[in-house]
C-alpha positions in Angstrom: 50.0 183.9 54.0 48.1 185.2 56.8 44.9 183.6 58.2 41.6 185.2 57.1 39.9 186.2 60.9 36.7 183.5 59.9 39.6 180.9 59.8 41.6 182.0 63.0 37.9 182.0 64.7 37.0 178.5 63.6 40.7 177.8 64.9 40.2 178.9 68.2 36.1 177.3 69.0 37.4 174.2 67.8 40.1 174.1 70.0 41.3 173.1 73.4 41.7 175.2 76.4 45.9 175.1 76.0 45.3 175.3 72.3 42.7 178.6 72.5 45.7 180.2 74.6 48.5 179.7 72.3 46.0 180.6 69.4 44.5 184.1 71.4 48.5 185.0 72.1 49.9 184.3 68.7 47.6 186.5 66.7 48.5 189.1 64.2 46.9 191.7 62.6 43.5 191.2 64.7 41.6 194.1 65.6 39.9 194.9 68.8 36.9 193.8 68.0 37.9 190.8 66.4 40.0 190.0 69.6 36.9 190.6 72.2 34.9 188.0 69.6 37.5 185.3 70.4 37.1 186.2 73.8 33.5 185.3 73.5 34.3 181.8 72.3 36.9 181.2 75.5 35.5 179.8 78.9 35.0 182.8 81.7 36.1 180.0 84.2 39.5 179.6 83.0 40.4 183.5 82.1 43.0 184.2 84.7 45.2 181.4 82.8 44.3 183.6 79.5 45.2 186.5 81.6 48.5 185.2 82.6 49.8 184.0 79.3 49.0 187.2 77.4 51.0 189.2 80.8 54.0 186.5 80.6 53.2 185.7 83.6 
């Protein structure tokens, strides 16, 4: 069953940096705006390691 958005969300504040990533690359069905509301929960110091795991980098 997939994950209701309020339950991916709560997922990803709650987490850890590592944790955030894996969570923000392994999401399905989210829309744009529900991806840029994640966003808002990650730490802007750390977004070039975001960056790089959603690039495969």
């Amino acid at each position: 069953m997939e994950k209701k958005f309020e339950d991916v969300k709560e997922e990803f504040i709650n987490a850890s940096l590592d944790e955030k990533i894996k969570i923000y690359t392994s999401a399905q069905g989210l829309t744009v705006d529900q991806f840029k509301e994640l966003l808002s929960y990650y730490p802007i110091k750390h977004l070039d390691r975001l960056e790089a795991a959603v690039n495969g980098i």
